[in-house]
SEBAVO-17241 format. One record per residue: z, y, x of N, C-alpha, C in turn. Coordinates in steps of 0.05 Angstrom, whole numbers, padded with zeros to 5 digits, always signed. Atoms other than C-alpha are relative to their C-alpha. Layout:
<pts>
ZYXZYXZYX...
</pts>
This chain:
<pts>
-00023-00005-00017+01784+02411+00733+00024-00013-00013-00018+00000-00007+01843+02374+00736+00024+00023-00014-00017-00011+00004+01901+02400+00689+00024+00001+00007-00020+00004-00014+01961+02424+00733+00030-00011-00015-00028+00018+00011+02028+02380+00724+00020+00029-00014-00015-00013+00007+02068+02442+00702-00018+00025-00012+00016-00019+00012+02040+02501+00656+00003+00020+00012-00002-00018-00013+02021+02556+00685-00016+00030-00011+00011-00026+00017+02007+02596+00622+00020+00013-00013-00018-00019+00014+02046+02651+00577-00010+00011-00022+00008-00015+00017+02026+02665+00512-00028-00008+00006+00027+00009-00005+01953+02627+00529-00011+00016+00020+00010-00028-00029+01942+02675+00594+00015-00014+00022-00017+00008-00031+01955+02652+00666+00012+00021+00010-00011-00017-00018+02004+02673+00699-00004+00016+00023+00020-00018-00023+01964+02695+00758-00008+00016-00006+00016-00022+00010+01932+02744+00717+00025+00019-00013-00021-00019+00003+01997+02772+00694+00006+00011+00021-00008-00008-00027+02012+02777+00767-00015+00024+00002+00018-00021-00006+01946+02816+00777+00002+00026-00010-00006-00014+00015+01965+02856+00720+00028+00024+00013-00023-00011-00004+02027+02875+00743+00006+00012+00028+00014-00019-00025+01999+02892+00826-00018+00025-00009+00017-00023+00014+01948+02936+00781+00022+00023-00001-00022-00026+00004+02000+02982+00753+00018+00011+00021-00025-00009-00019+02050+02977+00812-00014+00015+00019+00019-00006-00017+01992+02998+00857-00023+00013-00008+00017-00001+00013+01947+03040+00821-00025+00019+00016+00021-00006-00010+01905+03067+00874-00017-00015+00016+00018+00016-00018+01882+03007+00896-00021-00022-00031+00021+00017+00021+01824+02962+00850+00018-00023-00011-00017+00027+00015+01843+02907+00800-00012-00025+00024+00006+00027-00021+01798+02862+00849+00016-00011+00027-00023+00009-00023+01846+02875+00915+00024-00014-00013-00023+00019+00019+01906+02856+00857-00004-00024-00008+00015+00024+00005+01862+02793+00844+00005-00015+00026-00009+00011-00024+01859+02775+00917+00018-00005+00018-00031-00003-00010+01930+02795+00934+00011-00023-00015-00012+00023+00015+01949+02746+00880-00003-00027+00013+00005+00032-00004+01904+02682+00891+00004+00001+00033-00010-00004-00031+01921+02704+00979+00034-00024-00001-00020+00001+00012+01988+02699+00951+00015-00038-00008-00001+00029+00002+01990+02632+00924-00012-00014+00014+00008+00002-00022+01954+02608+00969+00017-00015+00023-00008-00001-00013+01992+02617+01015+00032-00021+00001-00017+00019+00003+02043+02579+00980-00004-00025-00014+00019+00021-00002+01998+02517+00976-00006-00007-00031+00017+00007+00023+01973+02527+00907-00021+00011-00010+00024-00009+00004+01906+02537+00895-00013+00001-00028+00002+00003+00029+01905+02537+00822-00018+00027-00010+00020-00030+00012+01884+02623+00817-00025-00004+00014+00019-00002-00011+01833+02608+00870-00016-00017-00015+00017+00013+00012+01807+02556+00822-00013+00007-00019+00012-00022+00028+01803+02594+00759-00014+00023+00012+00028-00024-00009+01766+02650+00798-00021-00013+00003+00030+00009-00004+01710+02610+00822-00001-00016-00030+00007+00014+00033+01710+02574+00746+00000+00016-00018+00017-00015+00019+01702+02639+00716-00017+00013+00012+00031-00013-00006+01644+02657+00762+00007+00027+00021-00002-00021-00018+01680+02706+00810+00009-00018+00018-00009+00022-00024+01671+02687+00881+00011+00020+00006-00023-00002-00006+01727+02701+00916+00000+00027+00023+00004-00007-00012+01735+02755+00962+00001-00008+00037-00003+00005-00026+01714+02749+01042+00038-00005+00010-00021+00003-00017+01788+02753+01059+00017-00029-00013-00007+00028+00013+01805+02687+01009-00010-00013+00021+00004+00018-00016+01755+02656+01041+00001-00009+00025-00004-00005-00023+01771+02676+01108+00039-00020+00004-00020+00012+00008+01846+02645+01084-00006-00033-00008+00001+00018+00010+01821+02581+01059-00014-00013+00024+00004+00011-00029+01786+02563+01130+00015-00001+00018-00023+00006-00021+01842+02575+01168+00020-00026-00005-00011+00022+00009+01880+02529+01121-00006-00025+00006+00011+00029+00001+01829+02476+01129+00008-00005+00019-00001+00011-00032+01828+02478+01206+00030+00000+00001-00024+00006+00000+01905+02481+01197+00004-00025-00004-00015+00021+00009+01911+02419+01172+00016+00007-00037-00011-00001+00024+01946+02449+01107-00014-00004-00026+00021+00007+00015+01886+02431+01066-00013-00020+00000+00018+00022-00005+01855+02364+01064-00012-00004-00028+00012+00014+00026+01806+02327+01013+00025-00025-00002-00011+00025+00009+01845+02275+00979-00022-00028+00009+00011+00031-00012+01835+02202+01001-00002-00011-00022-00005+00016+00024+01806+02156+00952+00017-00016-00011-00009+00022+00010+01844+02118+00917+00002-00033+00015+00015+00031-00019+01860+02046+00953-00006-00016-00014+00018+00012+00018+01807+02000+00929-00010-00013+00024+00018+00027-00018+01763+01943+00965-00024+00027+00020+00015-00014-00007+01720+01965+01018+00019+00014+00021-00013-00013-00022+01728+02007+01085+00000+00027-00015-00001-00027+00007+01737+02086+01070-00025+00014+00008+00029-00011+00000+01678+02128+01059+00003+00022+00032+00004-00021-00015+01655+02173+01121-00018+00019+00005+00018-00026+00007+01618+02234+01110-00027-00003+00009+00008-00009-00029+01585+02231+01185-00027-00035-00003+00005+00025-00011+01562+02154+01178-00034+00004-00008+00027+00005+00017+01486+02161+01135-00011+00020+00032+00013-00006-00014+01470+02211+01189+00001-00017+00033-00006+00016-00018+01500+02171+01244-00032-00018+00002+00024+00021+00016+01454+02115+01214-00026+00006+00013+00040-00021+00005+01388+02161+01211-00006-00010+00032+00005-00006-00025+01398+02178+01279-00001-00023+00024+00002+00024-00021+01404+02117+01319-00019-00016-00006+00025+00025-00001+01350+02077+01278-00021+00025+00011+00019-00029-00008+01304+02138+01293+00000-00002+00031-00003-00007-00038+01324+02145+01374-00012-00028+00002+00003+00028-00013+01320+02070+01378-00031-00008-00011+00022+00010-00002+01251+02059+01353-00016+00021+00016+00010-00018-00013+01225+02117+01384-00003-00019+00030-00013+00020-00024+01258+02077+01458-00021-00015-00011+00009+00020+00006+01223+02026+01431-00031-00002+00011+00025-00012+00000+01153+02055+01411-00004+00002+00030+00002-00004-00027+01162+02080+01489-00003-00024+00021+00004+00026-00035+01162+02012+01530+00031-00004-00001-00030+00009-00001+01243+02002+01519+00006-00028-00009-00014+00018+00013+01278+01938+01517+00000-00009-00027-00018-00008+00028+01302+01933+01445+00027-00002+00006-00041-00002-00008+01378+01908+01479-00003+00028+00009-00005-00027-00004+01365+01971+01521+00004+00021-00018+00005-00020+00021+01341+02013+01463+00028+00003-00015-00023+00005+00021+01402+01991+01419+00025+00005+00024-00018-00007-00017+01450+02006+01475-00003+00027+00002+00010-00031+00006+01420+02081+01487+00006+00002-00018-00003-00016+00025+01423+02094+01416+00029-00001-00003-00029+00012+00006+01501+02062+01409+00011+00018+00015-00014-00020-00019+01517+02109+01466-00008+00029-00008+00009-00033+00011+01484+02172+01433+00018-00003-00022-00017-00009+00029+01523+02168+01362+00033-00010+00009-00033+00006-00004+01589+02132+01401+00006-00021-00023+00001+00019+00018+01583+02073+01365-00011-00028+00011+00005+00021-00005+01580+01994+01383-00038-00004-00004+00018+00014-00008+01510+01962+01393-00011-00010-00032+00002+00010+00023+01521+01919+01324-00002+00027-00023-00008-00022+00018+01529+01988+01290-00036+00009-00002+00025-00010+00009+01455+02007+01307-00013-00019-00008+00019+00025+00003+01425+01939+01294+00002+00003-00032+00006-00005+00031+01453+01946+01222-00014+00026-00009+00012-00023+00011+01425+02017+01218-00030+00000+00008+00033+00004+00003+01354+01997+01238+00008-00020-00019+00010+00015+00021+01354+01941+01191+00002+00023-00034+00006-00022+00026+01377+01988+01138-00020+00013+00003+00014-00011+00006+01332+02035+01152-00032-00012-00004+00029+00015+00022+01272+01989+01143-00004-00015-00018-00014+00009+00030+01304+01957+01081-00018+00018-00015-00001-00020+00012+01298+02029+01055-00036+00008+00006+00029-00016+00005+01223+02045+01072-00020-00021+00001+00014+00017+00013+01199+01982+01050-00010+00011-00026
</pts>
């Protein structure tokens, strides 16, 4: 992990954990774990995910209502993966290997059946939403690959 630009320790102790420390006592009929999740909620909320990191990196997963906080964020938009770095090359897409699979797969299938191959490669281009040339390279890859 990634050491954050500004320290966010005291005496070799995170400050998050002083936090927790200090919801513990102020609150003492509630568990140190709700003062845990009130904390990393907490930050959170104020787009640093730094306690939610050190919990899952010392092996405590987080409670349902974190993670119930950290999906909203995503689908918010307030959370994205970082973009690589700009470098040669188009940008990676998660979606594309299955994309791939799936259209050399449909299209020989079409095929196997009595189809065209233009037909076949048209069907398949219109099942993943993708040009014609898009499945032609994804059958060749895929029998590249099972050579």
């Amino acid at each position: 992990m990634a050491k954050p630009k500004e320290s966010y320790q005291i005496v070799g102790k995170n400050i998050w954990d002083y936090e927790t420390d200090i919801l513990t006592a102020a609150f003492p009929d509630q568990t140190p774990e709700w003062a845990r999740t009130w904390t990393i909620m907490r930050w959170m909320h104020l787009s640093n995910l730094w306690p939610l990191a050190a919990a899952i990196r010392a092996g405590g997963i987080p409670d349902q209502a974190v993670l119930n906080l950290l999906a909203a964020m995503i689908e918010e938009g307030r959370i994205t993966a970082a973009k690589p770095r700009k470098g040669r090359g188009s940008k990676l897409q998660p979606d594309t290997l299955t994309r791939q699979v799936i259209a050399a797969r449909f299209y020989e299938r079409l095929v196997a059946k009595g189809k065209s191959p233009s037909k076949a490669r048209r069907l398949a281009a219109d099942l993943i939403s993708r040009d014609v040339a898009t499945v032609r390279k994804a059958v060749t890859l895929l029998h590249s690959l099972e050579r």
